[in-house]
C-alpha positions in Angstrom: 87.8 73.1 164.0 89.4 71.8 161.0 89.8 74.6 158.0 90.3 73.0 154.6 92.0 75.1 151.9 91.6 74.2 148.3 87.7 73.4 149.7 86.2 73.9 145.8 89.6 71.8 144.1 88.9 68.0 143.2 89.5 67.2 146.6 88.5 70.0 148.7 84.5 69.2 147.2 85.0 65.8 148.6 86.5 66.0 152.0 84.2 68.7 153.3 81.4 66.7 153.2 83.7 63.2 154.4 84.8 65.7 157.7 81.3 66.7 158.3 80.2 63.0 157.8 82.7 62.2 160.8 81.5 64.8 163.0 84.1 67.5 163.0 83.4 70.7 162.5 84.5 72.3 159.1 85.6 75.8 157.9 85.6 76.1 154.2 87.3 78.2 152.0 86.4 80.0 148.9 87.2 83.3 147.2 83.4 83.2 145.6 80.8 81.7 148.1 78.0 82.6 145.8 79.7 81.1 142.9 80.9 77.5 144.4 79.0 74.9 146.0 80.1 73.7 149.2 77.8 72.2 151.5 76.0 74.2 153.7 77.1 72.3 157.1 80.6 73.6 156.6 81.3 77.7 157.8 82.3 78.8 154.6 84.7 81.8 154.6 85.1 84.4 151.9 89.0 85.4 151.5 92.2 85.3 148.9 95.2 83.5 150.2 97.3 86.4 148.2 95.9 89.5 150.0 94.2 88.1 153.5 95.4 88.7 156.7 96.8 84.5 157.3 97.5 84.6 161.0 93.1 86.2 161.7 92.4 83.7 158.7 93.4 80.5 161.0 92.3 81.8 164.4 90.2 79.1 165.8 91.5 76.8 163.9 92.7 73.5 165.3 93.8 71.4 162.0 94.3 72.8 158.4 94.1 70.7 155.3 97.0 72.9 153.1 96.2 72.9 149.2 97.0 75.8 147.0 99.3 77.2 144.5 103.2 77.5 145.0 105.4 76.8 147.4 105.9 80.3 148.8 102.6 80.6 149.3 102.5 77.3 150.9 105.2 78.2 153.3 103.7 81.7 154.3 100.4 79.5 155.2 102.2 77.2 157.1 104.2 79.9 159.1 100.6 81.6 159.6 99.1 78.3 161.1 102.0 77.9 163.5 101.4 81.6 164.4 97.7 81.1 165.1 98.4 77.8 167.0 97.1 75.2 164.6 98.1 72.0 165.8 98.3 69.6 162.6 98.7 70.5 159.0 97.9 68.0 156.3 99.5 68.7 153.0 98.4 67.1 149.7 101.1 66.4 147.4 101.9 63.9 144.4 103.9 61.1 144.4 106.6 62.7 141.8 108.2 63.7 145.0 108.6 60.1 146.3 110.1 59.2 142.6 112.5 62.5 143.0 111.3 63.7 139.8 112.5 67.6 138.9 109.5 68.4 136.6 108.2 72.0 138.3 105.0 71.2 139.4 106.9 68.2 141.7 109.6 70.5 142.8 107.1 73.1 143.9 105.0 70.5 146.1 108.9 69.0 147.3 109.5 72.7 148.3 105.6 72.8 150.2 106.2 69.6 151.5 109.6 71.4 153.6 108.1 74.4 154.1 105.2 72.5 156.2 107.6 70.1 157.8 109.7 73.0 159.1 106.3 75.3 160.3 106.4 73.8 163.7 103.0 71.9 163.8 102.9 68.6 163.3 101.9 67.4 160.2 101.1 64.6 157.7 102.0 64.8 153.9 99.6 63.0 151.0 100.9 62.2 147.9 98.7 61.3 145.0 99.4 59.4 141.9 96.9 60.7 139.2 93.2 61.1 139.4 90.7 59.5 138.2 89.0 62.8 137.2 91.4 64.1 135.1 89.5 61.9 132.6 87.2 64.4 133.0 89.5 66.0 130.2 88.0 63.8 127.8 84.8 64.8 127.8 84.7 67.3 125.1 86.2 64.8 122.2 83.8 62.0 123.6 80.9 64.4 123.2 81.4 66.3 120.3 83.2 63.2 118.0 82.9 60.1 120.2 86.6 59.7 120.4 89.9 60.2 122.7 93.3 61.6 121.9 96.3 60.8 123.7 99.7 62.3 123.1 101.7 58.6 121.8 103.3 56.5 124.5 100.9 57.5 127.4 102.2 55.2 130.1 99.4 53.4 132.3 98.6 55.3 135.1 97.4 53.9 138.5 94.2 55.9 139.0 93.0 57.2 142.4 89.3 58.2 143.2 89.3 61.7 144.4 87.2 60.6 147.1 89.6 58.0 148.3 92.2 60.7 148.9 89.5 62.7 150.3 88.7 59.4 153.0 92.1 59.2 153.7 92.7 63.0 154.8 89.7 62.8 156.6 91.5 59.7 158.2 94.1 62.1 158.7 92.5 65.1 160.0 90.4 63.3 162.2 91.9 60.5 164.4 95.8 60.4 166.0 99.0 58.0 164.9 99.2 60.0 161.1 102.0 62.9 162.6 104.7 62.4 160.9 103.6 60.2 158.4 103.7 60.5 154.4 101.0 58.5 152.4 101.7 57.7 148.4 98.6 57.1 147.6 97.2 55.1 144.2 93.9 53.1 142.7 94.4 49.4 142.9 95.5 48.2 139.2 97.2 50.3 136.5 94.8 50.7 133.5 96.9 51.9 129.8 95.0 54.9 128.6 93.4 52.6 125.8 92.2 50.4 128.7 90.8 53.5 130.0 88.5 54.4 127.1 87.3 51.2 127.1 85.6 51.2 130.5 84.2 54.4 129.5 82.8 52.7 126.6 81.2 49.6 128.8 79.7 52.3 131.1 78.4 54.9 128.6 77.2 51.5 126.0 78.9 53.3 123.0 82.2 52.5 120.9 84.6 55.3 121.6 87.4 55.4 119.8 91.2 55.9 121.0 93.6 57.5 118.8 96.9 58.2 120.2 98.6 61.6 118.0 102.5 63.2 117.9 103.2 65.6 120.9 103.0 68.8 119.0 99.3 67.8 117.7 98.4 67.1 121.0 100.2 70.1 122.4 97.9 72.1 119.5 95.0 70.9 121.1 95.3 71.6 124.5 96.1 75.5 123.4 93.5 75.4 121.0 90.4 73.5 122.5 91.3 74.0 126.4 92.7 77.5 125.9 96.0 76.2 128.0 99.1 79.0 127.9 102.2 77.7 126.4 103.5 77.7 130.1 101.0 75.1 131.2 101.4 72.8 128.3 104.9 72.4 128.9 104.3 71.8 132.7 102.2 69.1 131.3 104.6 67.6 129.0 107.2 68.0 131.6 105.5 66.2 134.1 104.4 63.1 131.7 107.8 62.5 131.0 108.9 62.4 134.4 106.0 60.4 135.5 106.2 57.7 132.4 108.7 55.3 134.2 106.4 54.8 137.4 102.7 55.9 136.9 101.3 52.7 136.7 103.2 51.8 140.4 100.2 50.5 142.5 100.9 51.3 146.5 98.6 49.7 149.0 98.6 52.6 151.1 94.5 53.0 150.6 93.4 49.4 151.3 96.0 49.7 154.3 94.8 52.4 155.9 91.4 52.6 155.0 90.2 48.9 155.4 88.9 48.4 152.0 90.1 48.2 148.5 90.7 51.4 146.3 87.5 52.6 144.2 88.0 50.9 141.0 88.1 53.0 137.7 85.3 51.6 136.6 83.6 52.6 139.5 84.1 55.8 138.5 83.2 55.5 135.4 79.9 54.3 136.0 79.2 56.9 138.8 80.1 59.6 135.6 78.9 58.1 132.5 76.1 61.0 132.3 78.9 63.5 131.9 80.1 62.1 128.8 76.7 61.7 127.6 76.8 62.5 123.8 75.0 64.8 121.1 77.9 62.7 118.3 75.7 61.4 115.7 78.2 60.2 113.8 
């Protein structure tokens, strides 16, 4: 039994359905079964990390895919898994740790990243550069005034299909020789942002255009048309900063492992041009 946490995240929706593809048998988790889709193969089970009893949550549980929020919560999961006699964690990470950046969000998955290490199971660490669906940001501006703003200097990132990440913790989770091992994990070619727009552009057959704006506009419109807290935008800011010098480093660690070449971001952008379909008339 492999129990995947983080099951509804951007990862989570894809590696249920990869696990059950390759025959193992899935528990799901999910704080709101009626609310979130998961697919119906999987056992879904209804409980909050915060207030549930961990060490009855992962009975019967052979492997555990560990994504949440914190390290300390991360750390009482891993503790709880050992307890229940899970035999493999697999913890999804970011490549800021590799680059030693001190941003919070990396130091809190450095700190997970120990905290399973120490745990006693064995266990396998993935660490992804930045996703391709965090483009999924964009789709409000595209939309509503056929454009994109960046905050200025937005390095050029080297993309990675969710479901890539998910195909490789399936890898993972579901075959021997990964204990021990830690994966960076990145798309194949570094795209600039205005790149980026572009292949949105060929995919959706509109012009959209790409306007790069000062930090505090940009940090104006997070708060004012994503509802961010001021806490969030400057763990956003924080973590660009860091991130600039290396986001568009390309590992091979997908093609590698998985035999193929990384999903492109066109790809992607072709299997998600109806979400940016518009009602902009200009």
């Amino acid at each position: 039994m492999i129990f995947v946490l983080g099951a509804t995240g951007k990862v989570g929706r894809a590696l249920v359905p990869a696990l059950l593809d390759a025959g193992a048998a899935v528990r799901a988790l999910t704080r709101d079964p009626a609310k979130d889709r998961i697919d119906r193969r999987a056992d879904v089970v209804q409980a909050d990390l915060e207030t549930a009893d961990l060490p009855a949550l992962f009975d019967g549980a052979d492997r555990v895919f560990v994504l949440t929020q914190g390290s300390r919560r991360e750390g009482a999961i891993a503790r709880a898994a050992a307890d229940a006699g899970v035999t493999h964690l697999v913890k999804l990470s970011t490549t800021g740790v590799h680059f030693g950046q001190t941003d919070p969000i990396t130091r809190a998955h450095a700190e997970a990243e120990q905290a399973v290490r120490e745990a006693g199971p064995a266990w396998t660490i993935l660490r992804p550069g930045a996703f391709m669906d965090n483009r999924f940001a964009w789709v409000r501006t595209i939309r509503e005034e056929n454009a994109v703003y960046v905050p200025e200097g937005d390095p050029a990132s080297a993309l990675v299909h969710v479901r890539d990440i998910a195909a490789v913790a399936t890898l993972a989770l579901t075959t021997s020789g990964h204990e021990g091992a830690t994966y960076e994990l990145t798309g194949g070619e570094a795209l600039t942002t205005e790149q980026q727009v572009a292949v949105i552009s060929e995919a959706t057959g509109r012009t959209i255009k790409y306007v790069e704006e000062p930090e505090t506009a940009a940090r104006e419109r997070m708060t004012r048309m994503y509802g961010w807290p001021a806490e969030a935008v400057d763990g956003f800011f924080a973590l660009k900063r860091e991130s600039a010098a290396h986001e568009h480093v390309v590992f091979g660690t997908v093609a590698r492992l998985l035999g193929r070449p990384p999903r492109t971001f066109p790809e992607w952008a072709r299997e998600n041009a109806a979400a940016f379909a518009s009602h902009y008339r200009g």
